[in-house]
Phi, psi and omega in degrees: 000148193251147195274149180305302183337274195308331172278357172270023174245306242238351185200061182280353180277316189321289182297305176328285189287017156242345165295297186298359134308306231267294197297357165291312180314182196231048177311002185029151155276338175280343160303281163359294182298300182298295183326259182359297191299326261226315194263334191263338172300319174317310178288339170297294185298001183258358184259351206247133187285349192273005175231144178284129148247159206244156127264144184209130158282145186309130185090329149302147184315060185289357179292337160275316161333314196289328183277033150243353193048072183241134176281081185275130183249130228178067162348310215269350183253008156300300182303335188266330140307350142315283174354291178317313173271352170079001163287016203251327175303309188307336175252004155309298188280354168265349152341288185284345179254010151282000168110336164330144145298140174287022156235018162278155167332135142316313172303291192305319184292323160327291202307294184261018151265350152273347172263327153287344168284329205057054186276171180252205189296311194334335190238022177142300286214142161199151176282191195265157167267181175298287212216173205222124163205152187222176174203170163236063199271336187249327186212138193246027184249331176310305203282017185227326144353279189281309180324287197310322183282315191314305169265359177279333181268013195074327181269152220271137191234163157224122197269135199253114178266123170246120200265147185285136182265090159318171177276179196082278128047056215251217206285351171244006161258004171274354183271320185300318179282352154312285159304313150311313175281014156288325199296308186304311166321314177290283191260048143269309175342287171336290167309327156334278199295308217269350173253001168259326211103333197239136193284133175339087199263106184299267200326332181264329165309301166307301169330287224292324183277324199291337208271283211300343162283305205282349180295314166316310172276342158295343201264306189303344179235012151254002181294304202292337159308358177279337195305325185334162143224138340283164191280156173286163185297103195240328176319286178315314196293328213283320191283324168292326194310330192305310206344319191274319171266357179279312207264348185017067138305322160223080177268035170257351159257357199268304205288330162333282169345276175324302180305292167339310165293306144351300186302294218290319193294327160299329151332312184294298217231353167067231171301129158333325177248000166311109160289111180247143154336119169155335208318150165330152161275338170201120191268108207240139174250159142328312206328122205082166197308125165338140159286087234260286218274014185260013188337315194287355171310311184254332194252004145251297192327278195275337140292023173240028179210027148089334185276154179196129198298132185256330192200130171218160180294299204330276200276352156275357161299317183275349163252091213269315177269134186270341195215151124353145159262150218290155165321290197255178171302314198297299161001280193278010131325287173286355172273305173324312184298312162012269173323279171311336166261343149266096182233093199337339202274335217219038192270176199276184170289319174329302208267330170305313201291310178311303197318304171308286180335315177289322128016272205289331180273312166335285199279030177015050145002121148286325194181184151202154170237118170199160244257135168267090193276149207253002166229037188209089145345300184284306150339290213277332189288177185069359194296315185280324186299338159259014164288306204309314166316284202313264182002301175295315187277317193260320183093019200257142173303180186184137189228122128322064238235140190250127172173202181224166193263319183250024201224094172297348191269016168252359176266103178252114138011267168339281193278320165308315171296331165283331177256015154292318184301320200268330152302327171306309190286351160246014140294284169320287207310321170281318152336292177317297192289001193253321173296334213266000000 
């Protein structure tokens, strides 16, 4: 693996466009800081022989690893900082000429063409982990990802299968499949004890789930200051902000982190639900994963034409715990299993139509847009049939908008900027007729 030194000698056009990546973001110097602590702990923690460390796709249960003092690690979010920086095509396209397809993940192609490069993390790159584990509850790419580094490196992975809640669908095939993934849940435990060494300590397990309900419900109300009108630039803050609770690297600084945040924004803006003189001209949802190397997309393309995104399923997704845990392990085992299978971002058309619906009346909607990522599946399936829903059921625009979230050479310019003016223009125009 090449050290950031030798890759900054050996690739100075790279670190240029990543400064000049970088510095397009809507960074804090204190943003700033956790991303750092976040790549140098990582590296840390892969030098020290007495600690395990994990690779985990975005969304497994890390919470029990952790009551093993297993170190979680997260390819992926490297990769969305690769993005972030505007770095992604050279090792995307050497990705694809080891025979990846240009309709695999972007992230997973960022990942394994910096790290077959030997880039180091800062640009992608990761050394090998203890141990490897993914699921699909969000992505169905995730699980052949890790599994796939897990055997180029030898080392042992577990894969967590989570079955898709169809539309159709009620309340008792969400139970069955409750029971399989608790069962699965169970032998991880297992997969645990026999690659650490070490017995299940249920008590650091129970910390551990009460610490990630609490990122979760503070990352959520602070969600809820997006309700404001008008809303704060919060979008551009938000896609970094998730960081400290999607990777819980230290989760006694995310929620420190998280309160801090919390204090200011009451300070700033008081209640949550205030309405001020000023509002947007047009109040926009989201749907789907950021455009990490597109920034000028929200904070020009669409704020210099009155819109501003207020909300997307993406980063509420990632806030997974809903409750406290449960009295006994198993209890909260099955509050995880749950969890896990109804997740806003992968919801079934039912359950998408409602969600929105409830959505557009919170966030006082304007339109939504939402992205046909041409390397993300799960997300992307269903779209038209739920613009064709919104559209019908509410009457609210809807834009259909085709690229990719870490792959720039799928964003064409043009044509996007064009099928905004025309989504703009039929927003002002429902405007009109609501005024009429």
């Amino acid at each position: 693996m090449i050290n950031l030194a030798k890759f900054v000698r050996q690739h100075p056009d790279l670190l240029a466009q990543g400064v000049r990546g970088y510095r397009k973001q809507p960074l804090t110097p204190r943003m700033l800081q956790i991303i750092m602590q976040y790549i140098n702990r990582t590296k840390m923690m892969k030098l020290l022989p007495w600690v395990r460390t994990g690779s985990f796709s975005a969304g497994f249960p890390v919470e029990i690893a952790r009551a093993f003092g297993v170190f979680p690690y997260y390819p992926e979010a490297y990769a969305a900082l690769t993005g972030a920086a505007e770095c992604t095509v050279p090792s995307i396209e050497y990705a694809e000429r080891l025979g990846y397809s240009k309709d695999l993940c972007s992230y997973m192609k960022t990942s394994i063409g910096a790290s077959r490069l030997g880039w180091p993390e800062d640009f992608g790159g990761n050394e090998p982990s203890d141990l490897y584990f993914s699921a699909n509850m969000v992505c169905d790419t995730h699980m052949k990802w890790l599994e796939s580094d897990a055997q180029r490196f030898g080392k042992p992975h577990f894969g967590l299968d989570c079955p898709s809640l169809v539309a159709g669908e009620g309340e008792q095939r969400l139970e069955e499949y409750v029971d399989y993934v608790e069962a699965q849940l169970w032998d991880l435990i297992a997969f645990l004890e026999r690659h650490t060494g070490k017995r299940f300590n249920e008590q650091k397990f129970i910390e551990t789930v009460n610490r990630s309900r609490e990122l979760s419900r503070m990352f959520m109300e602070l969600r809820e200051y997006r309700k404001r009108s008008p809303a704060n630039s919060y979008f551009e803050w938000v896609r970094l902000l998730m960081l400290p609770m999607v990777c819980q690297w230290n989760e006694k600084a995310a929620v420190r982190f998280y309160r801090s945040e919390l204090r200011k924004a009451r300070a700033r803006f008081g209640s949550h639900s205030a309405i001020e003189p000023g509002r947007e001209k047009f109040r926009v949802a989201w749907d789907g994963i950021t455009l990490w190397y597109k920034v000028d997309l929200y904070r020009k393309v669409l704020a210099e034409r009155g819109a501003r995104v207020v909300t997307e399923s993406y980063t509420e997704s990632f806030a997974l715990r809903k409750q406290p845990a449960a009295p006994t392990v198993k209890e909260t085992l099955r509050q995880i299993a749950r969890e896990l299978l109804v997740v806003p971002y992968t919801l079934n058309l039912d359950r998408r139509i409602a969600y929105y619906e409830q959505v557009i009346r919170e966030f006082d909607l304007d339109g939504i847009i939402l992205f046909a990522n041409q390397s993300c599946r799960p997300q992307s399936t269903g779209l038209l049939d739920l613009r064709d829903a919104l559209v019908a059921k509410t009457g609210i625009p809807v834009l259909l908008l085709h690229t990719d979230h870490c792959d720039p050479r799928a964003y064409a310019e043009g044509a996007i900027n064009t099928r905004i003016e025309g989504f703009v223009e039929m927003m002002e125009a429902r405007q009109r007729r609501a005024a009429a």
